[in-house]
Structures are given as C-alpha cells and as structure tokens.
N, C-alpha and C positions, 0 to 999 in steps of 0.2 A: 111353487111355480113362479117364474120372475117373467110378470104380466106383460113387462115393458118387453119379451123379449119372443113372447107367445106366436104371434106371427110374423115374426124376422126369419127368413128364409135362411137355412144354412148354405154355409161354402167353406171351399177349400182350399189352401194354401200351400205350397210347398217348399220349401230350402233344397236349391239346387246350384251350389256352386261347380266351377270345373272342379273335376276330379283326376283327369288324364291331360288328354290334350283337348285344344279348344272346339273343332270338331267335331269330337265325342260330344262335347257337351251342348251344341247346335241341337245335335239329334236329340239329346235326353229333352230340349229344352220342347219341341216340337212332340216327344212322347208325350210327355205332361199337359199339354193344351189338347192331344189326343184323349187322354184320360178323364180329362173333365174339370181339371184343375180351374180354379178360378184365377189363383194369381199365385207368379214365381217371382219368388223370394231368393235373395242375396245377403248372408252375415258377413259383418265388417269386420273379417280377419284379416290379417296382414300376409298372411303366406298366400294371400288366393288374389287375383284383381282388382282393382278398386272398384265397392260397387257400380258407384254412378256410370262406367264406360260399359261394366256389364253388364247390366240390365238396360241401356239405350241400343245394345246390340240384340239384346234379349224381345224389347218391346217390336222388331223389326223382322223376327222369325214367326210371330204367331201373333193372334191378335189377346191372349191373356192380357191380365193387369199384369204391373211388375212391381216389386218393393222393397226397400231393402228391410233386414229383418238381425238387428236393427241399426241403426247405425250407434256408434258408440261416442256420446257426445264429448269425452275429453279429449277425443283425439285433434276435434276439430273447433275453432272459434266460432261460435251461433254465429255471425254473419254468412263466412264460411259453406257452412253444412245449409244452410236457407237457401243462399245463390245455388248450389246445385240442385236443388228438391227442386224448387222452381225452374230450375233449367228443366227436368227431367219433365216435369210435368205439361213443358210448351214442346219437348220431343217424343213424348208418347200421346201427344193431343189428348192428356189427361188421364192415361192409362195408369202413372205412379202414384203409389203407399207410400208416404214420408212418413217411416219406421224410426222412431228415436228413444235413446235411453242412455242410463248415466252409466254404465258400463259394466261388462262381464267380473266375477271373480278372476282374480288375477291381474287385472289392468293397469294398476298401481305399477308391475313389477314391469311390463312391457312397457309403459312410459317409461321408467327409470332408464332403461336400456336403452330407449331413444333420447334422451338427455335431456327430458324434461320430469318434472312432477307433479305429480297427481293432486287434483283441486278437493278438496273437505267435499264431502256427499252433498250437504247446504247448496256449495256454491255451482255442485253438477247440477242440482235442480233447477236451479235459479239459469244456468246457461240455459237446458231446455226447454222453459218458455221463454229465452232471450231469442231463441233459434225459431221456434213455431213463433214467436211474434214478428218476426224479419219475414218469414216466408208470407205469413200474412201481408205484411204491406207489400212486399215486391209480385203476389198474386194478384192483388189489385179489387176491382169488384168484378171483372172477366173470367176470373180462377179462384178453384178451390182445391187445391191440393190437399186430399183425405191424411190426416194426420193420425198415425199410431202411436202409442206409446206404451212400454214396457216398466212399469213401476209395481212396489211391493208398500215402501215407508208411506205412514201419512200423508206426509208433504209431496209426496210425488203423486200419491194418488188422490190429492186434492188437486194437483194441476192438471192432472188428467180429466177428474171431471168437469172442470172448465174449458179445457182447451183442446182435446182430443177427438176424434171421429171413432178411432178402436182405441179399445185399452184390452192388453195384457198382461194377466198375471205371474210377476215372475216367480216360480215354484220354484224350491226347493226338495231333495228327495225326501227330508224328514215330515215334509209337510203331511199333515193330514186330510181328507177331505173336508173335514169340519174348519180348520185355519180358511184351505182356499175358499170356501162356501165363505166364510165369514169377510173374506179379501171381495169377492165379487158382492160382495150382498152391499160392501160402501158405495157402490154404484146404482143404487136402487133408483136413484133419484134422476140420475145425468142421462142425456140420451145419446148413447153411447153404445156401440158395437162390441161384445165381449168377444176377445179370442182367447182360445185355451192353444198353449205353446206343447207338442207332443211328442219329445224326443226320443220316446222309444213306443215300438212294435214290436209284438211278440218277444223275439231275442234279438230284434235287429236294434242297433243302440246307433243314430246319428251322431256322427263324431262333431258335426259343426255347430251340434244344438245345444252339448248336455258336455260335460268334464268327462276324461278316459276314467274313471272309475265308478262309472255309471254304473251300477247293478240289474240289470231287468229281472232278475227272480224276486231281487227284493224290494220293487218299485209293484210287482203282480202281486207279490205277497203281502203287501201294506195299500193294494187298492188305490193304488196313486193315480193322479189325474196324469200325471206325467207319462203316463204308458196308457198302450191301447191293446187289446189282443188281438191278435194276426186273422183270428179268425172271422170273413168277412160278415156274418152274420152277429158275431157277438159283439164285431168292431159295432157295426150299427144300432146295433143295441144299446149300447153304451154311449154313443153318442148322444141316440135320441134323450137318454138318461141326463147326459151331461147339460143338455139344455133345457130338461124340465128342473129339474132341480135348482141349475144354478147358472143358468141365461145362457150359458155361450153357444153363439151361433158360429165362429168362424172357428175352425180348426186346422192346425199348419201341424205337417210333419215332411219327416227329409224325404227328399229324392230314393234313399234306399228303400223306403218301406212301401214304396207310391203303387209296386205291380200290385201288391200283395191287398190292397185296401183300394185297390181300381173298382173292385165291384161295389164297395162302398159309395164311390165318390161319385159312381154312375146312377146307384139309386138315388142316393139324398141330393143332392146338391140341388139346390133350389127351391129342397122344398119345406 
C-alpha cells in the first residue's frame, strides 16, 4: 500500500480530441462532463488543433478541468509553452493541467520534416523545468497552475518529484507490472498525484494515446497496466487494485472507451 496515497480520492481523465468535425466534438465534450469525467485532456499532435485554443473553447462548454496531455516540449521554447499555460490558467479561472513531457516516440522524425532538430534527451529535460519554472514566475503568488508531467529516466523523474503536482508514468508495452511498481515506488517520497496513462480498453485501442501497433490481446495477456477490461465491474476492480498497490489515484483514458467504463467513473470518482 503507497500510504501517501491511501486517502487521495480517485478521478478521471480523458483524451478527447476532434475526431470529425468541430461540432461533433462540442457534444462529445459536454458527454464527458455528463459522465463524470474530471478533466478533458487534449494530445499535442499536429494533425489535430493546437491544444491551448482547444481546450480554452473546451473550458467554456462545461465546467470540467481541462489539460493538455501532454504537451511535447521540443516543439516549443520553455518561455513559449509557459506564456500559454499561464494564459490558460487566467481563461479557465484555474481550471487548466499544464501537461508537459519531452516527447512521444517518433518526434525526432517529425521535427526533421519541419526543419528543425531534435535536442539530446539531457537538454529535453533541462527545457522542462526551464518551462515549469517560467510558468511559475509569470503565476506569480495569485496562481498556481497544477503542473503534470510525463517521465520514465531518472533525470526526468527526479524533476518531477521536485516540481510536479501529477506525474505520470510513461509505460511501455514490454513493461512489466513489477518495472511500473518499481517506476512509481521512486515517488514514495514527493507529494505528488500518481496518474496511470490507459490507452487501451478491452479491444478498444485509442489511436491518440498509444502507437498503430498497439496489441490489446497482448497488452491483457501480459497484465499490463496499459489496458483496462471493458468489463465495468472488473474495470473497477482493477483499479481499486491499481491504487492499493501502486498509489495511482488519477486514471486518463480516450474518449473511445469513456461509454463503456461510464459506470466505472460514476461509482468511483471521488472516492
């Protein structure tokens, strides 16, 4: 049992970018605070809108938190990516998650094609506390905009437990439960929000969360933290599990799997 984590109430999170037209995605956005979601999440991918304009549209449909999840710091210079966290945070009157992390598999390759190059992993880290320490000064002592952050190395998850509000673990599919247990347990100390990132349900695989060759039989068949079963009673279950064993109280999955894990998010959530 991770003591620090024993009465920390759970919540929910969800990755809901547009998927059709904008619209459509009002309503989905308005579903999800129906649901019981805590807070809707926006990934910093390039073929979708820039988060910060969609989630300031997002925070004005419902009264959810919103956040982006996560933002991908080489694309942006830490001054930069701070000025809008702090924007977001004086347009949602505090409702934004400044979601930050040194960037997805692949990133390297989609810099190159915008005609720039990629910074040594070092110097990713070292931007983001250049970026959470900018936000801090331009918060001032009025504001506190909740800081996440997405690390796996050492050095990232030594800055995390300095400077973070959530940290999450970024898993991979090989991972084992005993690796992730051994990645959250470096947190035993920090007072610190554990979220577990879940990009598959049952056979539903979010495509914004996880790579196209995401497996879910073999993510179920290797007990991975990365999947959840569809089924709402063993979802729950397993949660409950996930946070006695190994602290995490926030759990984020996509928009596609949200009907299916509604009765989930309707029991637990807060408690």
């Amino acid at each position: 049992m991770h003591d620090r984590n024993a009465n920390r109430p759970l919540r929910f999170g969800v990755v809901t970018p547009p998927r059709t037209d904008i619209r459509a995605w009002r309503d989905d956005v308005r579903r999800m605070a129906d649901i019981g979601f805590s807070t809707l999440l926006m990934p910093d991918i390039r073929m979708l809108p820039a988060p910060g304009p969609t989630l300031a549209v997002a925070a004005t449909l419902t009264d959810m938190h919103v956040g982006t999840w996560v933002y991908a710091s080489p694309y942006r210079p830490p001054w930069s990516v701070a000025w809008e966290a702090h924007s977001l945070s004086l347009l949602t009157d505090g409702r934004f998650e400044f979601g930050i992390g040194t960037g997805r598999p692949g990133i390297e390759d989609e810099l190159r094609e915008l005609g720039d190059d990629a910074a040594p992993p070092r110097q990713r880290v070292d931007d983001v506390r250049e970026a959470v320490r900018s936000l801090r000064e331009l918060d001032g002592e009025n504001v506190r905009t909740p800081v996440a952050m997405a690390v796996r190395g050492p050095k990232a998850r030594a800055v995390a437990a300095e400077l973070a509000d959530i940290v999450t673990i970024v898993g991979l599919p090989a991972d084992s439960r005993a690796v992730v247990g051994e990645l959250a347990a470096s947190f035993s100390g920090a007072d610190v929000e554990l979220a577990l990132h879940v990009p598959v349900v049952g056979d539903v695989v979010e495509p914004f969360m996880t790579g196209p060759d995401t497996d879910p039989a073999a993510l179920h068949a290797a007990d991975s933290l990365l999947a959840l079963p569809v089924d709402p009673a063993a979802a729950g279950e397993e949660i409950l599990r996930r946070r006695a064993e190994y602290g995490f109280t926030y759990f984020v999955i996509g928009s596609l799997a949200a009907e299916a894990l509604a009765p989930v998010v309707a029991e637990l959530a807060g408690k």
